[in-house]
C-alpha positions as protocol buffer text, in pm:
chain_id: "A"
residue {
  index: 1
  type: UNK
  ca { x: -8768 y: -8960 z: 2195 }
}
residue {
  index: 2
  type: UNK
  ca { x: -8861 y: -8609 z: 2198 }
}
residue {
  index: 3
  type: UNK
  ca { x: -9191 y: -8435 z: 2133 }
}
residue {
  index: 4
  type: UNK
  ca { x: -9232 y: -8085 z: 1982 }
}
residue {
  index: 5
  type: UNK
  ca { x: -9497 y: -7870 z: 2084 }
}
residue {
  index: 6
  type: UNK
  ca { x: -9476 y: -7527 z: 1891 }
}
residue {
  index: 7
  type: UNK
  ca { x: -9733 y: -7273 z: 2146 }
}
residue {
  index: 8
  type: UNK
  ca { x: -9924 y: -6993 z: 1946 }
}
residue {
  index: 9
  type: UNK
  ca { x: -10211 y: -6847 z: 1870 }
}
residue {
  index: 10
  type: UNK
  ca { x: -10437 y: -6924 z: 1537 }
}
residue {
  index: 11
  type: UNK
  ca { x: -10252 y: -6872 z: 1240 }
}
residue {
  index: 12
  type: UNK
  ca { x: -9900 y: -6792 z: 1404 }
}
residue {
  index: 13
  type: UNK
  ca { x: -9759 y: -7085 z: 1210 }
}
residue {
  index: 14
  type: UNK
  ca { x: -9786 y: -7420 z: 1408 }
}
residue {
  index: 15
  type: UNK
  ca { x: -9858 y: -7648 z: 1148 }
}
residue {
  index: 16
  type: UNK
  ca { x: -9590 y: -7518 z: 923 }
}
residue {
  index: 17
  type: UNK
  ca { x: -9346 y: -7509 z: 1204 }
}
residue {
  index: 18
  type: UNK
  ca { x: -9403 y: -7912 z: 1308 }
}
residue {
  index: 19
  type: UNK
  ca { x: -9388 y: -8021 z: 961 }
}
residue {
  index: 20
  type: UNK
  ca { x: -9046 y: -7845 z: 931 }
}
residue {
  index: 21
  type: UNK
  ca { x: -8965 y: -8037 z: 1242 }
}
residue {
  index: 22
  type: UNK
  ca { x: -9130 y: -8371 z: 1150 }
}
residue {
  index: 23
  type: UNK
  ca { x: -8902 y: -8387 z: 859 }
}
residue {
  index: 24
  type: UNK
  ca { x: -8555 y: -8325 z: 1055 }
}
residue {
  index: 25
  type: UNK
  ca { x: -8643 y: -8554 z: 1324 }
}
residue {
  index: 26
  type: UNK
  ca { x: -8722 y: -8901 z: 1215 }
}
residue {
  index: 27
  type: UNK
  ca { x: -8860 y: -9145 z: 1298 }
}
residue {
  index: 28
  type: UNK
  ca { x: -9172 y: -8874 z: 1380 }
}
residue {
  index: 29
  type: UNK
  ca { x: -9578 y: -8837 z: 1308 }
}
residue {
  index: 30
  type: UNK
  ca { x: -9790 y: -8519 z: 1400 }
}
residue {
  index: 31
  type: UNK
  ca { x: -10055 y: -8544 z: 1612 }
}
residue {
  index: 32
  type: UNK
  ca { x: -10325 y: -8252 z: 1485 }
}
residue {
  index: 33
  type: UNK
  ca { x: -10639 y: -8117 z: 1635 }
}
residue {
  index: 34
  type: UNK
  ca { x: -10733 y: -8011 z: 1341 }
}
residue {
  index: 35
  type: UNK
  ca { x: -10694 y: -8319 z: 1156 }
}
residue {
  index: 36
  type: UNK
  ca { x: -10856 y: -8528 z: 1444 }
}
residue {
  index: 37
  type: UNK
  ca { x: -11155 y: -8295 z: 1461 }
}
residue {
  index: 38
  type: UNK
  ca { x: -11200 y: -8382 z: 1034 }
}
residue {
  index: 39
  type: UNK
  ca { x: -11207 y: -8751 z: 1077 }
}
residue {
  index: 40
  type: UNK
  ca { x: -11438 y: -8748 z: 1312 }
}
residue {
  index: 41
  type: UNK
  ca { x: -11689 y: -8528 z: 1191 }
}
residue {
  index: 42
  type: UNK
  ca { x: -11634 y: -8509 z: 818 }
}
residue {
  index: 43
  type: UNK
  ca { x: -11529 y: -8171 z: 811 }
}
residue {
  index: 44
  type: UNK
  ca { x: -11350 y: -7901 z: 1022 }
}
residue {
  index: 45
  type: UNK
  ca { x: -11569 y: -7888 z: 1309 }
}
residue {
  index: 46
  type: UNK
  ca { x: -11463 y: -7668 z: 1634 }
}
residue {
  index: 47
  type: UNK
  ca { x: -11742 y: -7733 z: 1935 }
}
residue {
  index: 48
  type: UNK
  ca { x: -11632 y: -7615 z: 2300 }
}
residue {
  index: 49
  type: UNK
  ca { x: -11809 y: -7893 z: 2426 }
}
residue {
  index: 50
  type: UNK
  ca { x: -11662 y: -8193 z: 2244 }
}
residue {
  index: 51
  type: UNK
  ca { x: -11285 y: -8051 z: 2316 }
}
residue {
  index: 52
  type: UNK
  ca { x: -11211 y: -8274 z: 2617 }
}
residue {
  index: 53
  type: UNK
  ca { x: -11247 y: -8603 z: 2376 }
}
residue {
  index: 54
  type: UNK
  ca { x: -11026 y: -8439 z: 2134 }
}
residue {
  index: 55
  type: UNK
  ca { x: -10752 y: -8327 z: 2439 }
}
residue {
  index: 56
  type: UNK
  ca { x: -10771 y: -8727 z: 2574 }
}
residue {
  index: 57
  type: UNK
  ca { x: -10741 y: -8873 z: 2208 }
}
residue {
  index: 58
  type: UNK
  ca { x: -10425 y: -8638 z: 2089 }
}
residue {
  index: 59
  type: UNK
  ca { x: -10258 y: -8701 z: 2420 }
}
residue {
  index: 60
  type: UNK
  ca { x: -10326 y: -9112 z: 2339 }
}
residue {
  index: 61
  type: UNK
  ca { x: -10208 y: -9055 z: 2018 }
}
residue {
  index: 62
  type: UNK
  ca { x: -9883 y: -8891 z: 2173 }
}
residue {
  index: 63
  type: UNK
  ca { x: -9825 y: -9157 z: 2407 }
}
residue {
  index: 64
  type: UNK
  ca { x: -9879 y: -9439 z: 2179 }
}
residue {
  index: 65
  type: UNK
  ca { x: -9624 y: -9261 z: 1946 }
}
residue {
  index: 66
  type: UNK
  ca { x: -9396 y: -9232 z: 2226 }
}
residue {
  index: 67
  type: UNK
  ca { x: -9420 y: -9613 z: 2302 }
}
residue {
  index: 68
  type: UNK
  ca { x: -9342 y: -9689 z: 1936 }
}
residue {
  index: 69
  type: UNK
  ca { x: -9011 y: -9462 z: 1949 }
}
residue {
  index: 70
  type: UNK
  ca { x: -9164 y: -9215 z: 1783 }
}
residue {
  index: 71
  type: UNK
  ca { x: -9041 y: -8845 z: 1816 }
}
residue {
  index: 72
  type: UNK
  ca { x: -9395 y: -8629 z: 1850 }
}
residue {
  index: 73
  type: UNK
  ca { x: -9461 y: -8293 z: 1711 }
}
residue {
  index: 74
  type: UNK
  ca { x: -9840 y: -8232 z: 1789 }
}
residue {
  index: 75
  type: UNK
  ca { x: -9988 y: -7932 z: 1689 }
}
residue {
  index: 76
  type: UNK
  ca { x: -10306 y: -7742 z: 1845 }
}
residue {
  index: 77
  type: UNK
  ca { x: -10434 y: -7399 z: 1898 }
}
residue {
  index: 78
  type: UNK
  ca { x: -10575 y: -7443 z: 2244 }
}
residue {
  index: 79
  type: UNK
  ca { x: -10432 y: -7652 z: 2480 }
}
residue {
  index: 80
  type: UNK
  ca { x: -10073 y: -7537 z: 2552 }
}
residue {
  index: 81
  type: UNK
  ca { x: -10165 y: -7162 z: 2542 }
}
residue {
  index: 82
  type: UNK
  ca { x: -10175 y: -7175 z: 2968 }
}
residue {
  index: 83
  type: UNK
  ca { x: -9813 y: -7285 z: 3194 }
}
residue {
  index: 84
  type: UNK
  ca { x: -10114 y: -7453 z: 3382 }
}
residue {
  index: 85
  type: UNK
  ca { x: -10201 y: -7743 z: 3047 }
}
residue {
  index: 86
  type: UNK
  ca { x: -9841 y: -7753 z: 2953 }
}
residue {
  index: 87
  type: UNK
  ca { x: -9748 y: -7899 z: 3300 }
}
residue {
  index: 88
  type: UNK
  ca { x: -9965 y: -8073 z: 3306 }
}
residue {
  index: 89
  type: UNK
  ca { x: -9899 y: -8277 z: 3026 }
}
residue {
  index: 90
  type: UNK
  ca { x: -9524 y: -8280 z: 3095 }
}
residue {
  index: 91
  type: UNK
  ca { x: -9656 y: -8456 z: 3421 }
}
residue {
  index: 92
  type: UNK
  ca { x: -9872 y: -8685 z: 3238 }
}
residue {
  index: 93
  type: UNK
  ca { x: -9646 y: -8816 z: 3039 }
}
residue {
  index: 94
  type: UNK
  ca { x: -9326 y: -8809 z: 3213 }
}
residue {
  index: 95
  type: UNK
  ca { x: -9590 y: -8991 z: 3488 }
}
residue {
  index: 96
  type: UNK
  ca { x: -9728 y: -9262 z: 3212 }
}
residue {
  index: 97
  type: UNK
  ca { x: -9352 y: -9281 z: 3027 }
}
residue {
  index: 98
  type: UNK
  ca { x: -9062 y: -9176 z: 3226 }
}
residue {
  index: 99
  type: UNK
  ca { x: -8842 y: -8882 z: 3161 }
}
residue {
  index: 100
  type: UNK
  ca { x: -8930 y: -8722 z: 2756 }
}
residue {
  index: 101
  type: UNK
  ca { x: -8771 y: -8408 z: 2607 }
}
residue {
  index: 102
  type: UNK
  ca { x: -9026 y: -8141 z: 2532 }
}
residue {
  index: 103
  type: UNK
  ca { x: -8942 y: -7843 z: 2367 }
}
residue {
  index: 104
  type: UNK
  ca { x: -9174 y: -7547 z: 2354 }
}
residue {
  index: 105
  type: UNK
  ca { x: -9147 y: -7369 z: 2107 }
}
residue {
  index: 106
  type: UNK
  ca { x: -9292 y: -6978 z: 2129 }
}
residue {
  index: 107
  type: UNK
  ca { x: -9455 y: -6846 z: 1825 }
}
residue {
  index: 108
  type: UNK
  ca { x: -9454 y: -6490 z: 1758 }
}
residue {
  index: 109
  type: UNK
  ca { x: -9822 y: -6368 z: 1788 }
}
residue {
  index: 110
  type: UNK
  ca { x: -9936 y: -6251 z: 1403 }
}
residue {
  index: 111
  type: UNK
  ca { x: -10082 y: -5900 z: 1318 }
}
residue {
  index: 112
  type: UNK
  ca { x: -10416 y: -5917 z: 1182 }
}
residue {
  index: 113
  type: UNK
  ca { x: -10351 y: -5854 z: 870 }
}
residue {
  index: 114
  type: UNK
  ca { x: -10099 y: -6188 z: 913 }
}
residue {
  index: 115
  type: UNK
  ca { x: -10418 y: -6361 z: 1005 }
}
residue {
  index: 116
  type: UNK
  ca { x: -10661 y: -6259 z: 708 }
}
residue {
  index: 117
  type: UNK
  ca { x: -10348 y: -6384 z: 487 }
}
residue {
  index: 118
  type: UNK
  ca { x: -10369 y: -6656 z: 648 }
}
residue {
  index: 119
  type: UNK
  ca { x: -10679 y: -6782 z: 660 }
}
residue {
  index: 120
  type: UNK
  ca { x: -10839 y: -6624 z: 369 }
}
residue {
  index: 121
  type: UNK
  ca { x: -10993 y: -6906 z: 135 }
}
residue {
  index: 122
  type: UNK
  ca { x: -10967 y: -7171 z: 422 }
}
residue {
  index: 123
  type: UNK
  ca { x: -11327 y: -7315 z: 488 }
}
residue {
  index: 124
  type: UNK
  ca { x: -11408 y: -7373 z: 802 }
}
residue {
  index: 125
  type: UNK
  ca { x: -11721 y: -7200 z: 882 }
}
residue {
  index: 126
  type: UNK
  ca { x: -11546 y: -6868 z: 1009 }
}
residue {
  index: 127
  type: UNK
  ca { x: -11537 y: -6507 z: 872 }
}
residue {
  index: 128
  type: UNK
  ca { x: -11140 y: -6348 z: 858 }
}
residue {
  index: 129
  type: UNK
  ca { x: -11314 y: -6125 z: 1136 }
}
residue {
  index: 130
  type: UNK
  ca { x: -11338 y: -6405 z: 1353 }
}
residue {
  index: 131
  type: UNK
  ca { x: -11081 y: -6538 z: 1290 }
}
residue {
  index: 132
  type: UNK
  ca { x: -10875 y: -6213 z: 1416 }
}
residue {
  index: 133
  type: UNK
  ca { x: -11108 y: -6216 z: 1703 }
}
residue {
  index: 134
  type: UNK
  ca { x: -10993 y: -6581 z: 1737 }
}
residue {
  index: 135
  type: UNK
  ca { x: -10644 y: -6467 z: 1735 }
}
residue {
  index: 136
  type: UNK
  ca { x: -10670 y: -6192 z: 2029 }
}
residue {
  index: 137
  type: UNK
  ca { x: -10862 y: -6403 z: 2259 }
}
residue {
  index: 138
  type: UNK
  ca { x: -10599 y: -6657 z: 2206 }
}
residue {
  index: 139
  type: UNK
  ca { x: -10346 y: -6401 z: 2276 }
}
residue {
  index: 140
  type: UNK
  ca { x: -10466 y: -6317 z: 2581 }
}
residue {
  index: 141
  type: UNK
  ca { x: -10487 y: -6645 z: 2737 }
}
residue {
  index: 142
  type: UNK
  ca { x: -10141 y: -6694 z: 2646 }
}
residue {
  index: 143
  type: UNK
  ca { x: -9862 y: -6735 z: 2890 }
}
residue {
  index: 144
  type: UNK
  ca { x: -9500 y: -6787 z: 2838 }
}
residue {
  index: 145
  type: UNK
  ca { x: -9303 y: -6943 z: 3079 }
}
């Protein structure tokens, strides 16, 4: 089984990229922050604080997808940005699961005027500015390997 972790910041094109890769890899689900943050609040709601609940519930999700013989593609904005998270979890789960193929996949970082395309008429609460300011903060935690 493999999992597929595309690393970017906001709006560089995760989701699009592991649904592309969801559909040429079956069996496979997608594990989403995103998603995970709207069931359990009703709507898209980002809060620093409640992130580590979020983290431990996408990485259960992975590894009970793994156990089914799932492949994995699990998209989020945060967590894989550092070389620090990501081995981590390669740990984890090679650790919890034996031996997995993860592929990394390294989004090009999108101009800002990428981003207000982007995210212009999505509702979650932030301006396009903030988004972009989203977007460079991300960038700058960002390390490749």
């Amino acid at each position: 089984m493999t999992i597929y972790i595309p690393v970017g910041t906001t709006a560089s094109g995760k989701t699009t990229k592991c649904r592309e890769w969801i559909k040429n890899n079956q069996p496979a689900v997608l594990v989403e922050a995103d998603a995970l943050r709207t069931i359990f609040f009703e709507k898209y709601t980002f809060d620093p604080k409640l992130e580590n609940p979020i983290r431990q519930i996408m990485v259960a999700c992975v590894l009970n997808w793994l156990d089914a013989q799932y492949n994995v593609a699990v998209d989020d904005a945060v967590f894989f940005l550092s070389k620090n998270d990501r081995k981590y979890f390669e740990d984890y789960v090679q650790e919890l699961f034996g031996r997995y193929e993860i592929i990394w996949d390294f989004l090009p970082i999108p101009t800002d005027e990428e981003v207000r395309k982007r995210r212009k008429g999505t509702e979650r609460g932030i301006s396009l500015d903030q988004w972009i300011e989203i977007k460079n903060r991300h960038a700058m935690l960002l390390e490749k390997d």
